[in-house]
C-alpha positions as CSV (number, residue, x, y, z in Angstrom):
1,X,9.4,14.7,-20.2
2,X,7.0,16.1,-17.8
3,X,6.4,14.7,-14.0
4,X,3.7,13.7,-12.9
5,X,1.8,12.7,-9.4
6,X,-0.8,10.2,-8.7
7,X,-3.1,10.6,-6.3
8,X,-5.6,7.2,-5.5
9,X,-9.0,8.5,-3.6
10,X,-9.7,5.4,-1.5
11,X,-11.1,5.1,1.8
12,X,-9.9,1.5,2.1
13,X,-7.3,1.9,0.4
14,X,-6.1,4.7,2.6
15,X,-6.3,2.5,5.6
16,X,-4.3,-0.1,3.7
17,X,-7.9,-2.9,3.4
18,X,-7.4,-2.8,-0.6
19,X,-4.5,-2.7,-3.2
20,X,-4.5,0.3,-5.2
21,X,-4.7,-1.4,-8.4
22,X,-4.9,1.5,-10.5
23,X,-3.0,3.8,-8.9
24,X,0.0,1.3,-9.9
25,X,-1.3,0.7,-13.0
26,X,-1.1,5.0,-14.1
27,X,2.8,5.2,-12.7
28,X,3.5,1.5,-15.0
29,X,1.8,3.4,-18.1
30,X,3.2,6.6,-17.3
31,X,6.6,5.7,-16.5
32,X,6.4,3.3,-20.2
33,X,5.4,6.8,-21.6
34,X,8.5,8.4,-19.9
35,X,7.2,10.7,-17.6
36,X,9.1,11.0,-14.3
37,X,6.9,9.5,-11.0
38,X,6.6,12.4,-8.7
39,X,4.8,11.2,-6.2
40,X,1.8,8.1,-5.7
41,X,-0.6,8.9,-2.6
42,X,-3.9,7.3,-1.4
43,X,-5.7,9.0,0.3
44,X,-9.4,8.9,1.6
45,X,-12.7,10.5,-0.2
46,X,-12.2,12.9,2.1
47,X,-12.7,16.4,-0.4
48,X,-10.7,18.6,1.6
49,X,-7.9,16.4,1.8
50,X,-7.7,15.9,-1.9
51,X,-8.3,19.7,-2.9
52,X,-5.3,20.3,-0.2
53,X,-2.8,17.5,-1.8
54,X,-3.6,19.0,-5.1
55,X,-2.6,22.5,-4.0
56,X,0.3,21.2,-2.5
57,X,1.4,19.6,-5.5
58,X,0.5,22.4,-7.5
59,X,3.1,24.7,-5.7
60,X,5.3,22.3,-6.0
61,X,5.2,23.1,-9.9
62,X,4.2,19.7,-10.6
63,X,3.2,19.1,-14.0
64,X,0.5,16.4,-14.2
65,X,-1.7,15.0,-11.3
66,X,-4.3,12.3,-12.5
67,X,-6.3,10.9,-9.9
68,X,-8.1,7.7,-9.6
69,X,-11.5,7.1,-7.9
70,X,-14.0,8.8,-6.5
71,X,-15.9,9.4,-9.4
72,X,-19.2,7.8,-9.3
73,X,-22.6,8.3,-7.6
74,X,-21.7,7.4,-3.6
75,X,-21.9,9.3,-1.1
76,X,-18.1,9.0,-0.2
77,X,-16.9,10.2,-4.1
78,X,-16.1,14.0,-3.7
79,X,-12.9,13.8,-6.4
80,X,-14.8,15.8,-9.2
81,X,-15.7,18.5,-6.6
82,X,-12.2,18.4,-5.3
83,X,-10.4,19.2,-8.4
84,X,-13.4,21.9,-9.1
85,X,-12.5,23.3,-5.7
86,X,-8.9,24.4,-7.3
87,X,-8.4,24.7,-10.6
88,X,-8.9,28.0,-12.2
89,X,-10.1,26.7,-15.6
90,X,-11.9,23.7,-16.2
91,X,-11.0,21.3,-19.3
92,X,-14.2,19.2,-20.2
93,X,-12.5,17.7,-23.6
94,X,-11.0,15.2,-21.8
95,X,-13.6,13.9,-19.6
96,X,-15.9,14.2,-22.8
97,X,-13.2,12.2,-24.7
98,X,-13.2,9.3,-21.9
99,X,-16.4,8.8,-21.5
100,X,-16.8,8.5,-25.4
101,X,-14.4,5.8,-25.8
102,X,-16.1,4.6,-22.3
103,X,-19.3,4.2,-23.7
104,X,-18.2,2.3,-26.4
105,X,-17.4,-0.5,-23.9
106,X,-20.4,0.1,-21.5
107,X,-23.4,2.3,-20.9
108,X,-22.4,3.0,-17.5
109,X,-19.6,5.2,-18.5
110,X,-22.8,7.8,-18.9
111,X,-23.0,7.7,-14.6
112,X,-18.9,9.1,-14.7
113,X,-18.5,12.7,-12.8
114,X,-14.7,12.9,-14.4
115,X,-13.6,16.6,-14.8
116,X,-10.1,18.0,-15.2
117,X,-8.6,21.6,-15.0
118,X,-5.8,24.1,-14.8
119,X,-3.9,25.0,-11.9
120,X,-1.6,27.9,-12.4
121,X,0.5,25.8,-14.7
122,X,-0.9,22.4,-13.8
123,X,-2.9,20.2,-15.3
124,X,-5.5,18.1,-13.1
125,X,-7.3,14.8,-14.5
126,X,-9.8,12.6,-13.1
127,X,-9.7,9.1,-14.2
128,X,-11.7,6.1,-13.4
129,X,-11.6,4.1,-10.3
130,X,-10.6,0.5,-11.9
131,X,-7.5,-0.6,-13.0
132,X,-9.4,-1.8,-16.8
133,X,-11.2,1.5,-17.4
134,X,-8.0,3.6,-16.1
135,X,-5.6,1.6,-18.8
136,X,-8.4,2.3,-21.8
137,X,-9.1,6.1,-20.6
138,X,-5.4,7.0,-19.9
139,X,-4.3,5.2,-22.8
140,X,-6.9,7.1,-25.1
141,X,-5.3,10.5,-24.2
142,X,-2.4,10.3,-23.5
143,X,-0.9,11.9,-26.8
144,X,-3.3,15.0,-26.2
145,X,-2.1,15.3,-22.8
146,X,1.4,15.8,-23.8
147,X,0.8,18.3,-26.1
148,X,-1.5,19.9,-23.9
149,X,1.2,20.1,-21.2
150,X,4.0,21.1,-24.0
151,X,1.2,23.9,-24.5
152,X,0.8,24.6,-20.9
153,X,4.3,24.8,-20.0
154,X,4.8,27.3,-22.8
155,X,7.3,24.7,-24.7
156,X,4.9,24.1,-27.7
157,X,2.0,26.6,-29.6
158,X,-1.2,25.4,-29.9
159,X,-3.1,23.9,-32.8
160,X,-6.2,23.6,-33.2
161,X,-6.4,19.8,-34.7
């Protein structure tokens, strides 16, 4: 199976004031789904530091990076721009695809800045910031995002349903 990175974009976190939550909660559902744990960070919604952990990553031919938080409408939430900052194609199905299920369980899933993108041969996913709506979202595609990495990583063709 693939390996995969986790990256948690917390200030308080960061400085050790709050549990990641859902950063434990993607390596227990990824791990179940037998992908390998590369790596879990937290790190502050700092957009520089995140754009420079996924590049690092990256080169490290990582397969899979999801990251949790910093999505919303504060001031602090610079994930969405962070990921934009190094991918070199974006992939809107999958933020489309989680704030569909999303808004089937609230109307604040409309407020979600999500995006996710290619890195060389990376794939780069923003999830939500809470431990409920990262377990529904990730849960909702993981299957695509296997075959999307199989696809990726040049082990699988693609198909277009």
């Amino acid at each position: 199976m693939f390996d995969v990175a986790v990256i948690t974009a917390s200030d308080k976190g960061s400085q050790g004031l709050r549990e990641d939550l859902s950063g434990r909660a993607i390596c227990e559902i990824m791990e179940e789904a037998g992908y390998s744990i590369h790596s879990c960070s937290i790190l502050p919604d700092e957009q520089e530091l995140l754009s420079a952990k996924m590049i690092e990553l990256t080169d490290k031919n990582v397969a899979l990076i999801l990251t949790t938080g910093g999505t919303g409408f504060s001031l602090r939430d610079r994930t969405p721009e962070a990921t934009l900052a190094v991918i070199d194609r974006q992939v809107p199905g999958i933020p489309e695809a989680m704030r569909f299920l999303s808004l089937q369980i609230t109307k604040r899933a409309m407020l979600s800045r999500a995006t996710a993108g290619i890195r060389q041969q990376t794939l780069i996913v923003n999830l939500p910031g809470s431990p409920k709506a990262v377990k529904e979202c990730l849960e909702f595609i993981l299957d695509s995002l296997e075959h999307g990495l199989k696809i990726l990583r040049g082990e699988a063709s693609e198909c277009a349903r």
